[in-house]
N, C-alpha and C positions, 0 to 999 in steps of 0.2 A: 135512242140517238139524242144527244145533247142538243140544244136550242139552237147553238152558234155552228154548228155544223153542216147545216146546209136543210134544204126542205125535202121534206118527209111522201115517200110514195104509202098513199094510202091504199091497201090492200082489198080488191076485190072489188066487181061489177067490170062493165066496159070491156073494151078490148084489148089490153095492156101491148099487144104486138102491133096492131096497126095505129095504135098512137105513138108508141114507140116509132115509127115509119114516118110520121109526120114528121113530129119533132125534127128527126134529124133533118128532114126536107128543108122544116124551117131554117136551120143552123147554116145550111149549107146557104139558101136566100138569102141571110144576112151575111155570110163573109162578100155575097156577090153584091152586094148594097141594095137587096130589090126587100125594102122593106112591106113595102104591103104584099108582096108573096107570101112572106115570112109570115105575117099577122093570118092572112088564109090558114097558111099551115098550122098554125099553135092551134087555130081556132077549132080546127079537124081532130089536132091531137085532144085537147079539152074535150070535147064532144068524145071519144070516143074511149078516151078513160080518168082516173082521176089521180093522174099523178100533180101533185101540186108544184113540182119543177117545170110542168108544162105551162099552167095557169100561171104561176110569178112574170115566166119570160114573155106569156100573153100581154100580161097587164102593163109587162114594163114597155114591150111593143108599142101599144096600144097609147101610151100615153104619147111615146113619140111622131107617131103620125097624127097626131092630132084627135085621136078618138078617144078623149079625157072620161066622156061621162061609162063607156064602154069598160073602161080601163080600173075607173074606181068599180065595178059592181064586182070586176073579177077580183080583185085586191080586198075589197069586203069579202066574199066567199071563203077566201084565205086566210084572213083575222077572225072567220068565227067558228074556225077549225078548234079541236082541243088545246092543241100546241101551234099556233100561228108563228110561222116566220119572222125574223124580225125585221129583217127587209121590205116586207110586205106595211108591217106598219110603220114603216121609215116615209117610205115612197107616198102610202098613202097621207100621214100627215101632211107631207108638201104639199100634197094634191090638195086639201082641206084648205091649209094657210095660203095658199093662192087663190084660191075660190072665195075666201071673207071667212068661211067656217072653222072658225078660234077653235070654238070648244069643243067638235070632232077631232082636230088636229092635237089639240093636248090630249085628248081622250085616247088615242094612239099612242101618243108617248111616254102615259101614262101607264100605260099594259104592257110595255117594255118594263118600264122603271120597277114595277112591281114583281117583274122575276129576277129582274139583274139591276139592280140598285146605284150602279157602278156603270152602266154601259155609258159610254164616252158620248158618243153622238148622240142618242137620243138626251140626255142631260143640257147638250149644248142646243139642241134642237127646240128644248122646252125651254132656254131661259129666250129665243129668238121666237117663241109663240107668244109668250108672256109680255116681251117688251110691244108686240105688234097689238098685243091687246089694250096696252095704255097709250095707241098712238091718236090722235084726234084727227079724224077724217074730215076736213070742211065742204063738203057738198056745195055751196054755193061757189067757193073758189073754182072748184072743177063743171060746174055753171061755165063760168066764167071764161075759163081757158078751152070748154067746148067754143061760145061762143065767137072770141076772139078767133078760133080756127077758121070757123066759117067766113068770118068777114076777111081776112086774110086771103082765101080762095074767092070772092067775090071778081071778077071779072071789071078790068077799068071802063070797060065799057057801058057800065050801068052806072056810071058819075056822070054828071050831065057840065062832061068839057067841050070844048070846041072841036070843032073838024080836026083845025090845025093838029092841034093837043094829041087828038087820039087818034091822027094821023102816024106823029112823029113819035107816041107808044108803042104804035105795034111796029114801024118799023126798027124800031130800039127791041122788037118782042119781048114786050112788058105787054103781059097779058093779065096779072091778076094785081089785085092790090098790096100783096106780100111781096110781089118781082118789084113794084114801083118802089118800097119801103125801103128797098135792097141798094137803089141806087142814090147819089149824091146828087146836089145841085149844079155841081161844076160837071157833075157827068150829062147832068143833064142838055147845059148850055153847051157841053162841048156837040152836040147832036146839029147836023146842020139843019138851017132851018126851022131850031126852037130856041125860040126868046126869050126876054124877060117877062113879054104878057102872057103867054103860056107858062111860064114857069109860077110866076103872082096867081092865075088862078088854079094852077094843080095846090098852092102851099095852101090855100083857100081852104080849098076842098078838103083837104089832108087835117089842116087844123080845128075844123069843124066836128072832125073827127079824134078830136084827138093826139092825132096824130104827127109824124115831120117827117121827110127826106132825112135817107141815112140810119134810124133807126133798126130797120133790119136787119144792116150789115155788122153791129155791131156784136154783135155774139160769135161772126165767121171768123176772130179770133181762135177759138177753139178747133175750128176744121184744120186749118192753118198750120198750128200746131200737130196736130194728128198727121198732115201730110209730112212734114218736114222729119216728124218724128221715125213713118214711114222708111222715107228716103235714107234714113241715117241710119236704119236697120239693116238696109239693104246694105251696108261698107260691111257688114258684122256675121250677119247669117245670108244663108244661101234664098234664094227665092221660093226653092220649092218647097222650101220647109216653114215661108212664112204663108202660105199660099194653102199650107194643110189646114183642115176642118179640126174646129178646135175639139170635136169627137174623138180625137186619137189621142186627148187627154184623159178619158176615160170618167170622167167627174162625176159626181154624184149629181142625183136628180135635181138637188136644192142650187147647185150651184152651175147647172146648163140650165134650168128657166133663168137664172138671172141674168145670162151672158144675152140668153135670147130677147132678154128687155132691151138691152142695146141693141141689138143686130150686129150681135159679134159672132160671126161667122167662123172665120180664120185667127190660126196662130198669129200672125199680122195685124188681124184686127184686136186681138188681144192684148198685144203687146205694146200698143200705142195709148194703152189706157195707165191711168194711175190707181193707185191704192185708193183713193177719194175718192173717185168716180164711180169703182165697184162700191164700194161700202154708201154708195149713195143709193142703191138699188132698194129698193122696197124686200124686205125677208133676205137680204143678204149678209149672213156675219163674219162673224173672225172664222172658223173653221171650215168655211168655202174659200174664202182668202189665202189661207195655209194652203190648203190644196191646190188653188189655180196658181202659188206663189212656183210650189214645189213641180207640178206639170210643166211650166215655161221652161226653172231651171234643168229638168230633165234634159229636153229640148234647145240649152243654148240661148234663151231668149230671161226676161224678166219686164214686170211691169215699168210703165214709164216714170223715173221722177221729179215730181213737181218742178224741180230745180233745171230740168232736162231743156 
């Protein structure tokens, strides 16, 4: 059987019929969305023989629900068959270059390359390894923006304001010091019953820190956009087809982790993004791009643009 043809039942041990029985148990679990049935089932059919069409759709399970470390030993068991799938060392590459593990992930792509010289994706896969391996990680920046999180969730309450002050916060419900950032000082004077001396020592406190009134909101620019963009979708395509899981795209592993960095859920949520914003993703290239370009237009829909 050729490489590119599909994976290979290996002949003999186990119980070829009642794993066969699982399997299809599984199949049927997934058309009903009941994905951790599914993953039982595979698991029963693995265990009980070794067809390696069982163990892929394991692995590929497995990654989906969340069970990543589970997911790579099945996908190794696969690549150190004679003839390993090429799927199998597709998926698990990703798995590696998301993890930090460069040189597994080329080592994968590399075991492609060396029978089919020519394979498309894994060539485009390796130069998106290659580039991530000259990317320079600054740890203390990400120090930093840990840090910055934490004081953000910091509670107004632990500033040493007046009654007044942190009276007429929480009935403003400004609870943390990111909700306070969020607001203006005209927002603030328009609150009854907060003045200009509560207003003089919150900029105090704020500037001590750092920090001013108003800064937080400046970025809600971008939500903004996203809604309206939303709303303008909705004159164009129907609701319930912006409301679908962007899973009925069918996309490749590399390019549903990236959508999953946003918390892009839905054809809607997709569709409110731009070309920029995807390619701003960490291991996302031009040939996930193609693909989620080509799924929208299936679909009726296309990314946002800039100019939009």
């Amino acid at each position: 059987m050729n490489q590119q043809s599909g994976l290979e039942t290996v002949i003999g041990g186990g119980n070829p019929e009642q794993a066969t029985k699982h399997y299809e148990a599984a199949l049927q679990f997934e058309l009903d969305g009941k994905r951790y049935e599914a993953v039982e089932e595979l698991r029963n059919a693995a265990s009980c023989g070794t067809d390696a069409t069982h163990k892929f759709r394991l692995a590929y399970l497995l990654d989906l629900v969340g069970e990543e470390s589970e997911a790579i030993s099945v996908y190794e068991e696969l690549t150190t068959r004679e003839r390993p799938h090429f799927n199998s060392l597709l998926n698990l590459s990703v798995i590696y270059e998301d993890r930090g593990n460069l040189n597994a992930a080329e080592k994968c792509l590399r075991q492609i390359l060396d029978t089919d010289p020519n394979h498309k994706r894994a060539r485009l896969y390796l130069v998106d390894v290659q580039s991530s391996t000259d990317m320079y990680y600054d740890e203390e920046i990400a120090r930093d923006a840990a840090k910055t999180a934490a004081m953000m969730n910091t509670p107004v309450t632990d500033f040493e304001l007046s009654v007044r002050a942190r009276n007429c916060l929480k009935k403003m419900e400004i609870r943390s010091l990111g909700d306070l950032l969020k607001v203006s000082e005209n927002e603030l004077l328009s609150y009854k019953n907060f003045g200009e001396t509560s207003l003089v020592e919150i900029k105090h406190m704020l500037t001590a820190r750092g920090l001013r009134l108003g800064q937080g909101a400046e970025g809600s620019h971008v939500s903004r956009v996203h809604q309206d963009r939303y709303e303008e979708l909705l004159n164009h395509a129907p609701e319930q087809i912006l409301k679908q899981p962007v899973s009925v795209l069918n996309l490749s592993v590399r390019a549903r982790k990236a959508l999953q960095r946003l918390n892009i859920q839905t054809l809607g949520d997709l569709a409110i993004r731009t070309e920029a914003e995807l390619m701003g993703i960490k291991n996302f290239g031009s040939t996930s791009l193609v693909e989620i370009n080509a799924g929208l237009v299936a679909h009726g829909l296309e990314l946002r643009n800039l100019d939009d």
